[in-house]
C-alpha positions in Angstrom: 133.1 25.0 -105.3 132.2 27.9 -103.1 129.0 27.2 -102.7 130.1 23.6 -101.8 132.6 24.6 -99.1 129.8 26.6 -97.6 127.5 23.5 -96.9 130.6 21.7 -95.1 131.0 25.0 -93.1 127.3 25.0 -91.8 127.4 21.2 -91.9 130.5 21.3 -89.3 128.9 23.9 -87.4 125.6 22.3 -86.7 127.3 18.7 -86.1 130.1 20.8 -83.5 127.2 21.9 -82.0 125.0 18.9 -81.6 128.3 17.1 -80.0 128.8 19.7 -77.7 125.5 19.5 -76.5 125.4 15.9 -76.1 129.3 16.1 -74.5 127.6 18.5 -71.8 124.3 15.9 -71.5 126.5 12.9 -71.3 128.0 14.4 -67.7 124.5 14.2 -66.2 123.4 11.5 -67.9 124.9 7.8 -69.1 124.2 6.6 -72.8 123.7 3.2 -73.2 124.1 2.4 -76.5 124.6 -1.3 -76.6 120.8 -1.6 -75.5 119.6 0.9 -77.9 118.4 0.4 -80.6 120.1 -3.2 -81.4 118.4 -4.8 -79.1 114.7 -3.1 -80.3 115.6 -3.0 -83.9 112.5 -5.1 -84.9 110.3 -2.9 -82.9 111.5 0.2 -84.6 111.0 -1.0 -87.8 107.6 -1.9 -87.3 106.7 1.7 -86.2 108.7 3.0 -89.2 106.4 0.8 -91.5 103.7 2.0 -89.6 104.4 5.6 -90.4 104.9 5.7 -93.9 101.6 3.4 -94.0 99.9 6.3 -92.5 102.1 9.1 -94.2 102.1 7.9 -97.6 98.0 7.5 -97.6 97.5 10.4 -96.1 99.6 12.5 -98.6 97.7 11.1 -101.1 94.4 11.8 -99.8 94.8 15.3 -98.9 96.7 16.2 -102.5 93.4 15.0 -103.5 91.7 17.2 -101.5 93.8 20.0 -101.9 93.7 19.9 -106.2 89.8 19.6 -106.0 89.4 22.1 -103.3 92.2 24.4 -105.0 90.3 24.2 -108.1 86.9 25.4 -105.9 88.7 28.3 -104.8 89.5 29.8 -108.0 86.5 28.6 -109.8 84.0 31.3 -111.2 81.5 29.8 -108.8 80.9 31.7 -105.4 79.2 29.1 -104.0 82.3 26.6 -104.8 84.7 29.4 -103.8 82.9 29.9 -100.4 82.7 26.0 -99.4 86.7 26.0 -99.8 86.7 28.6 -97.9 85.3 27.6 -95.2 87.1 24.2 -95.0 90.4 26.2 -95.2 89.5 27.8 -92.4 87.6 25.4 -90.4 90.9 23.0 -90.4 93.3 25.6 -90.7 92.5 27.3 -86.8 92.3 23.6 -85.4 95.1 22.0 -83.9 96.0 19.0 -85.5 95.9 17.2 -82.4 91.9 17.6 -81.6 90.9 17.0 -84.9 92.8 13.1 -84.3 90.7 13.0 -81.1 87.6 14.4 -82.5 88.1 12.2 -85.6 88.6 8.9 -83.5 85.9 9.4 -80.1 83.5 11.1 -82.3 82.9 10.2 -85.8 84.8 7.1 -85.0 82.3 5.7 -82.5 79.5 6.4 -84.9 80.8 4.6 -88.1 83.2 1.9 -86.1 86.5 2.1 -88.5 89.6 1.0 -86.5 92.4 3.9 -85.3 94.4 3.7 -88.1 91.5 4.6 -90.4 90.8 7.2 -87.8 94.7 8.5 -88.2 94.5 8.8 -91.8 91.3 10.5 -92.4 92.0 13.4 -89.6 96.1 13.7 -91.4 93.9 13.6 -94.8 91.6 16.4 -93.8 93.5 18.8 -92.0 97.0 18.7 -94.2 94.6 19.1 -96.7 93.5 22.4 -96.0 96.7 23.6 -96.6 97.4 22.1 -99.7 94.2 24.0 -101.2 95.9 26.7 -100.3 99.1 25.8 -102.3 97.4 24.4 -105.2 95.4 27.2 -105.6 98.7 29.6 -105.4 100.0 27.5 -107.9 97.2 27.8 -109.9 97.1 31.8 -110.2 100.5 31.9 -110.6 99.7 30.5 -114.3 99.7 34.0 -116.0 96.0 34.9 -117.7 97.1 35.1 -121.1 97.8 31.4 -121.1 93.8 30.6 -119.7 92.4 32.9 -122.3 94.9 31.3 -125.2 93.4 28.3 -123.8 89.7 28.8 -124.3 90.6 30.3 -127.6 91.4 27.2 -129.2 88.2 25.7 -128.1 89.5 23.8 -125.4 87.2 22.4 -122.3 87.5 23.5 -118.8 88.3 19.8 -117.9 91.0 20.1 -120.4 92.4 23.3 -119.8 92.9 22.5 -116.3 94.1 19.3 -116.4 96.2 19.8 -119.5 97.7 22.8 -119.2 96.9 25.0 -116.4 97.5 22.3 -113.5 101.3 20.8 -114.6 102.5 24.3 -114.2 100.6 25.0 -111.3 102.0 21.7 -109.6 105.5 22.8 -110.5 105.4 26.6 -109.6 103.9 24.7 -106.6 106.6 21.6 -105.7 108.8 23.9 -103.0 105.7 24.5 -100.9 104.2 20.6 -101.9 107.0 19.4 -100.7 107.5 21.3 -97.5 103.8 20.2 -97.0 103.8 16.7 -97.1 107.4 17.0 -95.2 105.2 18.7 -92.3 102.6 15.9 -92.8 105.3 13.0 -91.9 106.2 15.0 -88.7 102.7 15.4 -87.7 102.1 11.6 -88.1 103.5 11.1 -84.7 100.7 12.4 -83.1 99.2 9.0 -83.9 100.2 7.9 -81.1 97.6 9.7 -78.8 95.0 7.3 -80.5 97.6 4.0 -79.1 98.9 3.6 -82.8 102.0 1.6 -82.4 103.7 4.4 -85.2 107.4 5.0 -84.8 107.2 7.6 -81.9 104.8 5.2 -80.2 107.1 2.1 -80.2 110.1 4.8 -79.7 108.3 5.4 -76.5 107.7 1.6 -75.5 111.2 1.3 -75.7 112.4 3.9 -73.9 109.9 2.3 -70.8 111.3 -1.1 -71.6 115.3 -0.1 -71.6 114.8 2.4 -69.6 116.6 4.1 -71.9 114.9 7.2 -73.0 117.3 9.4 -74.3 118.9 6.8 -76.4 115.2 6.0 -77.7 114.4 9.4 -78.5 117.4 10.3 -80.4 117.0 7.4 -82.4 113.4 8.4 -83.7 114.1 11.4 -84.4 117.3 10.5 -86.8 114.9 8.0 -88.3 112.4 10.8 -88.7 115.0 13.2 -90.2 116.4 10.6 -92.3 112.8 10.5 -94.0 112.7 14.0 -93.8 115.5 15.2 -95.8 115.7 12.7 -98.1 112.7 13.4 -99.3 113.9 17.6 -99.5 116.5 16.4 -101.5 114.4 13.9 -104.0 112.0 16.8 -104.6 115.4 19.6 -105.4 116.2 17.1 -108.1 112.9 17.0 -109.2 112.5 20.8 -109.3 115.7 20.9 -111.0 114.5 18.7 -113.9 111.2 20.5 -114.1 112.4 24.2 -114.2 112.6 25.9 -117.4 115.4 26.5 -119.2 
């Protein structure tokens, strides 16, 4: 009960703040909220469809990425463990925003996919980085007795992984997952520098066409925290059903 009161008590807090902050904004500036986003509503809807297109493929690509390059990095090979490495930290001192660019007027021109294509692969590739990262955390967090009990029963390195070692590892792992791919939604709206008619794209066309740009603007981003935190709160039931007892 405690612990519940003290959610309502920062709950209260934030939301006194945030109404005192638009209370004060509201003197300089006048809402108009019977044009947005009723009057839009299609258009946002398409650019929320658009994002999760882009969010949901590119999570799965780069946990793809990330469980094959985690398993590189803690793989007996040097030559496995240095090719990781130097994706990790190739991607990982790039902003996000030149590898889109570099992604769509570079290797773009030369192979001709469209700019959603071009969105994906440069989300896949750079989230990915960081998810070796947390896959292969997850995966030395398995204590060693249960790798050597592992190969004692005559178990194969295929098996051994994907039977035992990686489950555990992808649950010691789920917090940071999850914070991961929650990071990898927000980054989608960078799409839009590549004219990608995502949500903070058509949030902008609609702020130009209402002329309504705070309205706009505060509607994306409830939309985007909306995603957000329900997702933080699918993956705290989920860690909840996975612990152990």
């Amino acid at each position: 009960m405690t612990r519940i009161l003290k959610k309502i008590s920062i709950a209260a807090f934030i939301v006194a703040i945030l109404g005192t902050l638009y209370y004060l904004l509201s003197l300089q500036y006048p809402f108009h909220w019977n044009v947005v986003p009723m009057d839009y509503l299609k258009m946002y809807y398409l650019g929320l469809m658009m994002t999760l297109k882009i969010s949901l493929m590119s999570i799965v690509f780069s946990f793809v990425i990330g469980v094959i390059g985690g398993i590189m990095k803690v793989s007996k090979s040097e030559t496995l463990r240095d090719l990781a490495g130097v994706y990790v930290t190739f991607f990982r001192n790039i902003p996000l925003l030149v590898v889109i660019l570099l992604v769509y007027y570079g290797v773009g021109t030369i192979f001709d996919f469209p700019r959603f294509w071009a969105a994906v692969i440069a989300l896949s590739t750079f989230e990915g980085a960081y998810m070796i990262e947390i896959i292969r955390a997850g995966i030395q967090s398995i204590p060693k007795e249960q790798f050597e009990t592992a190969e004692a029963l005559g178990l194969s390195a295929r098996e051994r992984f994907f039977d035992i070692i990686l489950p555990q590892a992808f649950r010691n792992a789920l917090p940071s997952l999850t914070g991961q791919f929650i990071s990898l939604i927000k980054d989608s709206s960078l799409a839009s520098v590549i004219a990608i008619n995502e949500l903070t794209q058509r949030g902008t066309q609609v702020a130009t066409m209402a002329l309504a740009s705070f309205e706009s603007y505060i509607t994306i981003a409830a939309i985007y925290f909306s995603l957000t935190y329900t997702l933080s709160l699918i993956s705290s039931k989920l860690e909840r059903r996975l612990a152990i007892p």
